[in-house]
HTML snippet that shows the backbone in 3Dmol.js (N, CA, C, O; Angstrom):
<script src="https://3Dmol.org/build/3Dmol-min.js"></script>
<div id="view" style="width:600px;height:400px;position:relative"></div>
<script>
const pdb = `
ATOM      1  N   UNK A   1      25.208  10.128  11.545  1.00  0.00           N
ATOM      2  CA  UNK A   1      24.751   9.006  10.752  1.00  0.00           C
ATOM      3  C   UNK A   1      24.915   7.685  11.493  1.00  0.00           C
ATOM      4  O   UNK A   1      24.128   6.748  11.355  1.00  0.00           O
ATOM      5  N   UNK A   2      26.492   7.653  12.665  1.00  0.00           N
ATOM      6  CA  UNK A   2      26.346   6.386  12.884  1.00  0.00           C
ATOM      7  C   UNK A   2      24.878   6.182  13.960  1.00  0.00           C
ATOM      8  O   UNK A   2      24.206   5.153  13.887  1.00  0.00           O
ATOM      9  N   UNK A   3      24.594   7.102  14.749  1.00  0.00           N
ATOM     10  CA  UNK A   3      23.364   6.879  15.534  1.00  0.00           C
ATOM     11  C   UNK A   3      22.319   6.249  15.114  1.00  0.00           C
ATOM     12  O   UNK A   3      21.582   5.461  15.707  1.00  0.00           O
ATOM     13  N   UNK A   4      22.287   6.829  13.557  1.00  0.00           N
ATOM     14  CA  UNK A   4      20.536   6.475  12.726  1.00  0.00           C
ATOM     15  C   UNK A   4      20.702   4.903  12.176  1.00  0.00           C
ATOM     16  O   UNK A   4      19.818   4.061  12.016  1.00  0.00           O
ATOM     17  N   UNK A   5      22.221   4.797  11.930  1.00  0.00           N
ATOM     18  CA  UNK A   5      22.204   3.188  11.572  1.00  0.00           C
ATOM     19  C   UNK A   5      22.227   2.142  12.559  1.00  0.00           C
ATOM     20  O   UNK A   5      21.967   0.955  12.367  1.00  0.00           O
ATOM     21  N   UNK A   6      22.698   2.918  14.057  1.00  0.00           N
ATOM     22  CA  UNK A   6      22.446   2.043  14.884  1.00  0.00           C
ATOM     23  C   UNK A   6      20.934   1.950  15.312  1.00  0.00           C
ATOM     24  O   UNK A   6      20.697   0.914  15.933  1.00  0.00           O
ATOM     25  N   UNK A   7      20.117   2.580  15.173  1.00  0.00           N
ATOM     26  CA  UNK A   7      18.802   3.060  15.439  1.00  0.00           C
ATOM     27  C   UNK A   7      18.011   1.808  14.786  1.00  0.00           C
ATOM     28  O   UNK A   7      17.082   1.258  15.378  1.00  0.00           O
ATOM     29  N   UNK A   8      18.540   1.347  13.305  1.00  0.00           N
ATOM     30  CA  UNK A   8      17.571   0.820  12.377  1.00  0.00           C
ATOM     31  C   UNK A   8      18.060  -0.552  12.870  1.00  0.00           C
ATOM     32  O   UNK A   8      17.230  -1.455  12.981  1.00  0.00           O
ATOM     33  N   UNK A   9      19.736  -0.836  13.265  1.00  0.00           N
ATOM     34  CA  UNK A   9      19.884  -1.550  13.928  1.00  0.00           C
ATOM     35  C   UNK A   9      18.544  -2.166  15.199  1.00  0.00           C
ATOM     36  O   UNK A   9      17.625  -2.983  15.133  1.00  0.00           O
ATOM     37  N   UNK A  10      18.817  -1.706  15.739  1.00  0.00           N
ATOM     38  CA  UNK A  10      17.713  -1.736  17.180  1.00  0.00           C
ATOM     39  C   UNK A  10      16.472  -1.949  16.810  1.00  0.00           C
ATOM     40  O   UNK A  10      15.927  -3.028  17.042  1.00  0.00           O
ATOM     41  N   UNK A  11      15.987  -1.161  16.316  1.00  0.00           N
ATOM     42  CA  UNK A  11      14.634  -1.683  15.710  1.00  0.00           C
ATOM     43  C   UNK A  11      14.484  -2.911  14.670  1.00  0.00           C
ATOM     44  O   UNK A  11      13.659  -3.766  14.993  1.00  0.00           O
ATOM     45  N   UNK A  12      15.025  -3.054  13.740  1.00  0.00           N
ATOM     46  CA  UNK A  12      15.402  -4.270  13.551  1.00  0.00           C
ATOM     47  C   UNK A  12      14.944  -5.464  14.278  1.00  0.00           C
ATOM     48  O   UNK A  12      13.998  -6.229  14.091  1.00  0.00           O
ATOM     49  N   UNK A  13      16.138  -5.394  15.403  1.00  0.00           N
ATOM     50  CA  UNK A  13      15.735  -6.598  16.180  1.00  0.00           C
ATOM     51  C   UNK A  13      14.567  -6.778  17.317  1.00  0.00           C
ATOM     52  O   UNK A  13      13.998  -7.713  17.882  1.00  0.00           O
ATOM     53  N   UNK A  14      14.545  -5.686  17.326  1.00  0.00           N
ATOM     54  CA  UNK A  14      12.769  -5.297  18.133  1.00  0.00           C
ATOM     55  C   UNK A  14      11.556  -5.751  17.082  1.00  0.00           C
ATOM     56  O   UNK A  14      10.760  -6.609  17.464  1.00  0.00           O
ATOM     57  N   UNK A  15      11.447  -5.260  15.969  1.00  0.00           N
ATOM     58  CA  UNK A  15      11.126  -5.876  14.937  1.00  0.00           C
ATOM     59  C   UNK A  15      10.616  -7.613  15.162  1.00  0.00           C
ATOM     60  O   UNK A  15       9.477  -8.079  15.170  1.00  0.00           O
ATOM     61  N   UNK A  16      12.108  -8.382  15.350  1.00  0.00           N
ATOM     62  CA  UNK A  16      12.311  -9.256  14.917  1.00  0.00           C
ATOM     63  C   UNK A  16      11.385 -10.028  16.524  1.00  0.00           C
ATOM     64  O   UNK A  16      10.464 -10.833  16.381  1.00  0.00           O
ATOM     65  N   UNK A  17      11.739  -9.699  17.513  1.00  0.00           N
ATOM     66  CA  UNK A  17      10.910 -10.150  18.400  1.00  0.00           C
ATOM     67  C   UNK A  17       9.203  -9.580  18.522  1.00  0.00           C
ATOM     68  O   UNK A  17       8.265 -10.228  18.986  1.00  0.00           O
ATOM     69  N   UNK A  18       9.165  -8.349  18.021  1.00  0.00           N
ATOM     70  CA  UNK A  18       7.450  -7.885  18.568  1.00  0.00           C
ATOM     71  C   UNK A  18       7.112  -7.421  16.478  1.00  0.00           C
ATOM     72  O   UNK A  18       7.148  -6.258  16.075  1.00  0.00           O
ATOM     73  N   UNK A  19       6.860  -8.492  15.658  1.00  0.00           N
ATOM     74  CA  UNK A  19       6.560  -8.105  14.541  1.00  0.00           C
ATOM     75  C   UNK A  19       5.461  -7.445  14.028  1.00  0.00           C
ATOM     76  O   UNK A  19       5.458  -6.943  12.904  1.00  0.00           O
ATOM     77  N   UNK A  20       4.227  -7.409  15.040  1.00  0.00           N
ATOM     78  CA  UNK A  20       3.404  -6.399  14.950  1.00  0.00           C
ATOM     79  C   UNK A  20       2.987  -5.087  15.506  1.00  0.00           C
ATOM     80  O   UNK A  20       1.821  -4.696  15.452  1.00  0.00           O
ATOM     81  N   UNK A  21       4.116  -4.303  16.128  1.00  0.00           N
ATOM     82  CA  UNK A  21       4.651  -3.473  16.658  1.00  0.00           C
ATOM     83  C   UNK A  21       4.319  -2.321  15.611  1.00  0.00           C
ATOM     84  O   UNK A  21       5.307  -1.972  14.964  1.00  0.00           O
ATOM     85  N   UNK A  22       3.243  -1.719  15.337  1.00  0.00           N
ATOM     86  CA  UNK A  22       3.776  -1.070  14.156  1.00  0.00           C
ATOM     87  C   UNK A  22       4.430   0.254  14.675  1.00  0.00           C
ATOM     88  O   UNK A  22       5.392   0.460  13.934  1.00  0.00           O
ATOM     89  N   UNK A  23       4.347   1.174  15.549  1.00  0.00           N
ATOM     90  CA  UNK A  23       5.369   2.011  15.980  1.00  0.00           C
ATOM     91  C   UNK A  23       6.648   1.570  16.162  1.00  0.00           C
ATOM     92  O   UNK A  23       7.371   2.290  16.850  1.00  0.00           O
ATOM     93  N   UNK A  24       7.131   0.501  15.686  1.00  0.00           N
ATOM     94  CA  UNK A  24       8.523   0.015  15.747  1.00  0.00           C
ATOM     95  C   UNK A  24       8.961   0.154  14.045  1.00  0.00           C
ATOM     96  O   UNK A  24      10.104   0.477  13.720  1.00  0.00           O
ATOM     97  N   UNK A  25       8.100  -0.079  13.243  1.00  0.00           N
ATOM     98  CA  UNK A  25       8.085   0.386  11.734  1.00  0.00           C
ATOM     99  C   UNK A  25       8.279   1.716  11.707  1.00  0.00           C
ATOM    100  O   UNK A  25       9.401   2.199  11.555  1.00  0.00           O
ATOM    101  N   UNK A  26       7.220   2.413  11.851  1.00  0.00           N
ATOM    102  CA  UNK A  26       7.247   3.840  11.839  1.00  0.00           C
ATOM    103  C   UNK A  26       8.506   4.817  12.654  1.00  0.00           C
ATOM    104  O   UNK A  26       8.552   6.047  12.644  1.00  0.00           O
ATOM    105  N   UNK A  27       9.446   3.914  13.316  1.00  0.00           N
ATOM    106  CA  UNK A  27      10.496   4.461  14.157  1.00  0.00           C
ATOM    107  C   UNK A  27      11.960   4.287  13.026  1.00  0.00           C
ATOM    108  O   UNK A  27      12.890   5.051  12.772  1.00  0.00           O
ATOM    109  N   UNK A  28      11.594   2.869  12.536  1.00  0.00           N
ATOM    110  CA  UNK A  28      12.780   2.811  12.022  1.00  0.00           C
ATOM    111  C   UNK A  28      12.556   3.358  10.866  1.00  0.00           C
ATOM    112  O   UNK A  28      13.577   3.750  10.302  1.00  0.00           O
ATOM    113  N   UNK A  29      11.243   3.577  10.129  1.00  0.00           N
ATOM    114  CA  UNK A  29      11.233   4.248   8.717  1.00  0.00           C
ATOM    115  C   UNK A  29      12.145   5.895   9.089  1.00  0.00           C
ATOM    116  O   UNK A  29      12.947   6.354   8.276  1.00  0.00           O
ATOM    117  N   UNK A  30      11.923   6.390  10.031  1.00  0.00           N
ATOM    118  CA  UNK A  30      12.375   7.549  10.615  1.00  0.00           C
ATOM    119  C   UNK A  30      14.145   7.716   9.991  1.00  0.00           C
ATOM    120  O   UNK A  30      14.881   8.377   9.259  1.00  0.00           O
ATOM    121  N   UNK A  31      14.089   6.694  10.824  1.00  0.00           N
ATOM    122  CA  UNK A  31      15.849   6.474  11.312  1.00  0.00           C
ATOM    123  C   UNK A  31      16.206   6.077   9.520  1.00  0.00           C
ATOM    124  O   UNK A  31      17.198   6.603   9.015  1.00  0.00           O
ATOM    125  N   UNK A  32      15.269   5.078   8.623  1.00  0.00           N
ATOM    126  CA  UNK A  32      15.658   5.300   7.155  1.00  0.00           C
ATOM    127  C   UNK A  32      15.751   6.645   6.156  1.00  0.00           C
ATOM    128  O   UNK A  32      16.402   6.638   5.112  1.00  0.00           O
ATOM    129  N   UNK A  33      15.233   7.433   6.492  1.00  0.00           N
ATOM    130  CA  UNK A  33      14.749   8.797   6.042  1.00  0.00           C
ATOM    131  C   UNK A  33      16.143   9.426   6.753  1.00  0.00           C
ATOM    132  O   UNK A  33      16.103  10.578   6.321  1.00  0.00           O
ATOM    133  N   UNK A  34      17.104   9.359   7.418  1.00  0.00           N
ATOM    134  CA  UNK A  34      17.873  10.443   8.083  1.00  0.00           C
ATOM    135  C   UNK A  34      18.962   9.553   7.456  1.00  0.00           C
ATOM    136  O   UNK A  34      19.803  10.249   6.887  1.00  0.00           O
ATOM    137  N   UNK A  35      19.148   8.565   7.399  1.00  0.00           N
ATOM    138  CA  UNK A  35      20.359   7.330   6.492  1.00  0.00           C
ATOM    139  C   UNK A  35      20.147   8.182   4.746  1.00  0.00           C
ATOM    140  O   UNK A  35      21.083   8.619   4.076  1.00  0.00           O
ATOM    141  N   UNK A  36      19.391   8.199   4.548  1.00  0.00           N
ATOM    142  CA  UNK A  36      19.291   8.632   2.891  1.00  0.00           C
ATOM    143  C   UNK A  36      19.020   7.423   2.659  1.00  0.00           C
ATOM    144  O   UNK A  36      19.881   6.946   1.920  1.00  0.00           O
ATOM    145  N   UNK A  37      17.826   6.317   3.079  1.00  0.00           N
ATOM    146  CA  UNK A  37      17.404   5.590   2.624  1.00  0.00           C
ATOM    147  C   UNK A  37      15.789   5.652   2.512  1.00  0.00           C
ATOM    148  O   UNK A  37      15.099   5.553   3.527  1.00  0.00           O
ATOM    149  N   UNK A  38      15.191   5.831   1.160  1.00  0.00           N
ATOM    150  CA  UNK A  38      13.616   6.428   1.484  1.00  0.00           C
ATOM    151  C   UNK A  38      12.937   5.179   0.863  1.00  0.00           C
ATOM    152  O   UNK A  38      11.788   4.823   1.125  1.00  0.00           O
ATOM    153  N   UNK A  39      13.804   4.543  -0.008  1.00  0.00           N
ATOM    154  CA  UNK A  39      12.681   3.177  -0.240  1.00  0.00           C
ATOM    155  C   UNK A  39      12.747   2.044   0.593  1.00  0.00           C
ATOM    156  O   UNK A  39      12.021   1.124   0.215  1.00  0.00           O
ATOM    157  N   UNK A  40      13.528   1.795   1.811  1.00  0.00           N
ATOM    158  CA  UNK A  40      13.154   1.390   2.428  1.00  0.00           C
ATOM    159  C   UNK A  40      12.617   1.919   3.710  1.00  0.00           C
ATOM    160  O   UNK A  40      12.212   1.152   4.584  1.00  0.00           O
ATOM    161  N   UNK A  41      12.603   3.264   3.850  1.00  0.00           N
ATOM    162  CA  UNK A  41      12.013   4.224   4.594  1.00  0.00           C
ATOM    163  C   UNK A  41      10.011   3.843   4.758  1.00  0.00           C
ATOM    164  O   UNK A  41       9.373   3.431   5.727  1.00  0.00           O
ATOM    165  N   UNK A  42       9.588   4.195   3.427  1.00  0.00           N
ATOM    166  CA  UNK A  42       8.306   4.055   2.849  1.00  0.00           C
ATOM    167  C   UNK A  42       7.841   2.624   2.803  1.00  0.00           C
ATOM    168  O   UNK A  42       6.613   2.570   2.861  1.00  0.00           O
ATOM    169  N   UNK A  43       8.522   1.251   2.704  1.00  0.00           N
ATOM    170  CA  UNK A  43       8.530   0.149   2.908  1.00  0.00           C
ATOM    171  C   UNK A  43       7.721   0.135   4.174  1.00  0.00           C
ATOM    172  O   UNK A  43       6.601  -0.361   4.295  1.00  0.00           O
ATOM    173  N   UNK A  44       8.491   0.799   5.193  1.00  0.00           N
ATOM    174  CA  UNK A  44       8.188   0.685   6.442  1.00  0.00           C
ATOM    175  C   UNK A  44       7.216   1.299   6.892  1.00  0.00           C
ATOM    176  O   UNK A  44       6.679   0.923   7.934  1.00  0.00           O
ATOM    177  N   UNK A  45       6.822   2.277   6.265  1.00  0.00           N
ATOM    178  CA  UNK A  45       5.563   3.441   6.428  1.00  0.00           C
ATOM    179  C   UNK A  45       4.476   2.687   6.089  1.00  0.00           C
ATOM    180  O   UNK A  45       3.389   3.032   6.554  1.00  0.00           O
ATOM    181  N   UNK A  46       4.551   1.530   5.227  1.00  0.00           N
ATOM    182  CA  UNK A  46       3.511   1.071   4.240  1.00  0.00           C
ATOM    183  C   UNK A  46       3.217  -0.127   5.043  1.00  0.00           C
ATOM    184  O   UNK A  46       2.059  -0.505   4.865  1.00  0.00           O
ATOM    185  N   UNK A  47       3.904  -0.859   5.885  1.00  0.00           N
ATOM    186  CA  UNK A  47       3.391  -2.112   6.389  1.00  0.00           C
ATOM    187  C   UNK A  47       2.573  -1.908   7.538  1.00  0.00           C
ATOM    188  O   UNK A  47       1.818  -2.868   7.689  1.00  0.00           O
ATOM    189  N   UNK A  48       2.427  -0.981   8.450  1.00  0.00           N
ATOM    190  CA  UNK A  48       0.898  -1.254   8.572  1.00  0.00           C
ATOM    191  C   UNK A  48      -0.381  -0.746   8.339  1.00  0.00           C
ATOM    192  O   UNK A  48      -1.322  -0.637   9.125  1.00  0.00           O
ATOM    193  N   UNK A  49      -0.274  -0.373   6.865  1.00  0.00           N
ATOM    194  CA  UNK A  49      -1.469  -0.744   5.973  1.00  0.00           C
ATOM    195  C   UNK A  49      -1.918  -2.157   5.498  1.00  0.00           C
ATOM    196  O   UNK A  49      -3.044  -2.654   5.528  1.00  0.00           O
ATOM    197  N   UNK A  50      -0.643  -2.716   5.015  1.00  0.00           N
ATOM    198  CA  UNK A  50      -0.895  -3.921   4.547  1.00  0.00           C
ATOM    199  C   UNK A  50      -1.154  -5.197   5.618  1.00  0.00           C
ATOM    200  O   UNK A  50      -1.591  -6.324   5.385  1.00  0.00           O
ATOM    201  N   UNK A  51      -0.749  -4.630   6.783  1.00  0.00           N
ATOM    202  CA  UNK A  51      -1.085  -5.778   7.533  1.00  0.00           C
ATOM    203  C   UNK A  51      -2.736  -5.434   8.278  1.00  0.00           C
ATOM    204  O   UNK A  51      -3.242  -6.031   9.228  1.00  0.00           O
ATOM    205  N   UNK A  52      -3.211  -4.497   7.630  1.00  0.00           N
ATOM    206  CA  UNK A  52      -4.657  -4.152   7.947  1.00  0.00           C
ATOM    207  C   UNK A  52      -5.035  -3.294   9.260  1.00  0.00           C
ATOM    208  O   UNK A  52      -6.154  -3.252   9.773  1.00  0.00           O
ATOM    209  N   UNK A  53      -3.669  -2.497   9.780  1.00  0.00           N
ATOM    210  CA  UNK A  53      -3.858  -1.874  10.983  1.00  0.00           C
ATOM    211  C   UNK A  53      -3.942  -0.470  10.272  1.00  0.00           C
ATOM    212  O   UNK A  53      -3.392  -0.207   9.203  1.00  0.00           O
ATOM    213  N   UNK A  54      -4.845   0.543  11.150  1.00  0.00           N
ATOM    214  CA  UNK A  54      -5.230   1.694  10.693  1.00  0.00           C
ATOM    215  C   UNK A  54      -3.643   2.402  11.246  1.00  0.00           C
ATOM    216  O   UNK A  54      -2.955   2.045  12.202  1.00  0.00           O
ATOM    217  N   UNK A  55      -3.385   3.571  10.197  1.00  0.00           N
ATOM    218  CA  UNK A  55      -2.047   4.463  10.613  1.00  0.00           C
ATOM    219  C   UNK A  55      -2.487   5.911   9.901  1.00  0.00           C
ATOM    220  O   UNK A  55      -2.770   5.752   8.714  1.00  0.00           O
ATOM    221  N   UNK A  56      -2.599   7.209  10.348  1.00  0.00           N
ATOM    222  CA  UNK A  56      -2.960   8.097   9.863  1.00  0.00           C
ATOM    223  C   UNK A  56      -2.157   8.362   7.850  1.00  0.00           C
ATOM    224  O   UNK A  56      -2.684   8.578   6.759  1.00  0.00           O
ATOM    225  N   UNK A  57      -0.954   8.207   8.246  1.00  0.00           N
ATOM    226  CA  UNK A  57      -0.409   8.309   6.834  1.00  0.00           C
ATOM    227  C   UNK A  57       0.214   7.029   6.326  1.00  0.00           C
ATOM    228  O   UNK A  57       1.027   6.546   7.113  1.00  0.00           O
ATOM    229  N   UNK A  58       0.015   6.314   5.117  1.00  0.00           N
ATOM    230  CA  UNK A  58       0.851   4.921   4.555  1.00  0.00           C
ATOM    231  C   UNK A  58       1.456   4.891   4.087  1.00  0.00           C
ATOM    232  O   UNK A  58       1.970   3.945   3.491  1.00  0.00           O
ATOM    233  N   UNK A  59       1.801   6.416   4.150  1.00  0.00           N
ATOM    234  CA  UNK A  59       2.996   6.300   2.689  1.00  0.00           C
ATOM    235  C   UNK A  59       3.711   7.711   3.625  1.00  0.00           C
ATOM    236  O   UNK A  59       3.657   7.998   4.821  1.00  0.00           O
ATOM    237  N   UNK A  60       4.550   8.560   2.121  1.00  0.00           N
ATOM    238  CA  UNK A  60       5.243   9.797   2.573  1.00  0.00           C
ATOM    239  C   UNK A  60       5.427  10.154   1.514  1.00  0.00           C
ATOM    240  O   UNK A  60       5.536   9.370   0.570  1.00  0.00           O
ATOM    241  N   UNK A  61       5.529  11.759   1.379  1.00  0.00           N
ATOM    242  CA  UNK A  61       5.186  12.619   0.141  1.00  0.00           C
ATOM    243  C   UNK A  61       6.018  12.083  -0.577  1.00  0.00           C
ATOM    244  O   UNK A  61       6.996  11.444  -0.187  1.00  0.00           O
ATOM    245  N   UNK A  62       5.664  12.323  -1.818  1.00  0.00           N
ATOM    246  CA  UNK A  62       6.364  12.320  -2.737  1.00  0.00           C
ATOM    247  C   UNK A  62       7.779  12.912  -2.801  1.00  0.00           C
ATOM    248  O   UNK A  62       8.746  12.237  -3.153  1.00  0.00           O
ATOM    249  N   UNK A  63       7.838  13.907  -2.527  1.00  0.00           N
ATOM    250  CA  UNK A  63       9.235  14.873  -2.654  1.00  0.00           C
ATOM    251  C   UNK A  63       9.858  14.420  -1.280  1.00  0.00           C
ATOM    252  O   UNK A  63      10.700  15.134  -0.735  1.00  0.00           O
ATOM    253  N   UNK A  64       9.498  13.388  -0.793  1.00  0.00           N
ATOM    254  CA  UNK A  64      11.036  12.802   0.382  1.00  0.00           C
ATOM    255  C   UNK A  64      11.108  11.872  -0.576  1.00  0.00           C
ATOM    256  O   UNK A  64      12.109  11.993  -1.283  1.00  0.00           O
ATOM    257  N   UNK A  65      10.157  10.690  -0.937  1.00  0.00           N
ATOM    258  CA  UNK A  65      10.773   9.664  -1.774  1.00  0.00           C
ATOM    259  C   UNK A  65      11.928   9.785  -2.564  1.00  0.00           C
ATOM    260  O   UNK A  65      12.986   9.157  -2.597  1.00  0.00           O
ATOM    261  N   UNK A  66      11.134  11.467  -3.673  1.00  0.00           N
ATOM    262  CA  UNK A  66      12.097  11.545  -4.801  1.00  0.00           C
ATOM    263  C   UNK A  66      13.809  12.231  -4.372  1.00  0.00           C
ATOM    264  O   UNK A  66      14.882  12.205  -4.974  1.00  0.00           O
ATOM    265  N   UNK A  67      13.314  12.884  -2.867  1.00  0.00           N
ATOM    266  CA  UNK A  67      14.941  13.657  -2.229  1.00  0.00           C
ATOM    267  C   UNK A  67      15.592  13.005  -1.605  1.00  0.00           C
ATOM    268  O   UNK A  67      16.791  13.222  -1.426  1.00  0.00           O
ATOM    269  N   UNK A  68      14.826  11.859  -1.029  1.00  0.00           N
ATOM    270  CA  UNK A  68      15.796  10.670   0.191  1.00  0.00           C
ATOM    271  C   UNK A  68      15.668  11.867   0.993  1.00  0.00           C
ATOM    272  O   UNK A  68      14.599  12.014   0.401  1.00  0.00           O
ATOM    273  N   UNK A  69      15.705  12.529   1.507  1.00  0.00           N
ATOM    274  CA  UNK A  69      15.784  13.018   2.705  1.00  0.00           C
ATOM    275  C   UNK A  69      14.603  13.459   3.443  1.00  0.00           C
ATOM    276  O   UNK A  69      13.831  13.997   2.649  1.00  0.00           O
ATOM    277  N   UNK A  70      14.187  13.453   4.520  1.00  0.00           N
ATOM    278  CA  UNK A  70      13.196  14.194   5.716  1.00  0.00           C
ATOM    279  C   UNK A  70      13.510  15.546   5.434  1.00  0.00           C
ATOM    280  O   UNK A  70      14.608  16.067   5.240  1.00  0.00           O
ATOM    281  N   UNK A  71      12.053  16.168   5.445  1.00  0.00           N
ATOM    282  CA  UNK A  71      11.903  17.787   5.343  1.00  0.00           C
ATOM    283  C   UNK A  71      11.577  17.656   6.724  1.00  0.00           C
ATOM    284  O   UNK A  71      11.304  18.653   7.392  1.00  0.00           O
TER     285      UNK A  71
END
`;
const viewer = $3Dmol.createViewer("view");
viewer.addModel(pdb, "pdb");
viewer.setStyle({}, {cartoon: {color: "spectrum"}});
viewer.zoomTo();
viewer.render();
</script>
């Protein structure tokens, strides 16, 4: 666990310098999904839709939302 929080760490601040990075979203939604964090997991899955960049999936099933965890 401490790896995945340092993970969201890191991206984070990668984040914070390259904000349209969207494989930097999709890395740390990862690293949220292995924390047992899925709403801000899916947060992250979802922004680049909203920022109008194409991403094969915008979301994540239902049954990680409702389990917090990655199947």
């Amino acid at each position: 666990m401490k790896e995945y929080q340092s993970a969201v760490d890191d991206f984070t601040a990668a984040i914070e310098a390259q904000p349209s990075d969207v494989y930097l979203y999709m890395s740390r939604a990862f690293a949220y999904l292995q924390l047992g964090k899925p709403r801000e997991a899916l947060a992250d899955r979802r922004r680049p839709c909203a920022s109008g960049r194409i991403w094969r999936k915008c979301g994540l099933p239902a049954r990680v939302v409702s389990s917090g965890r990655a199947s």
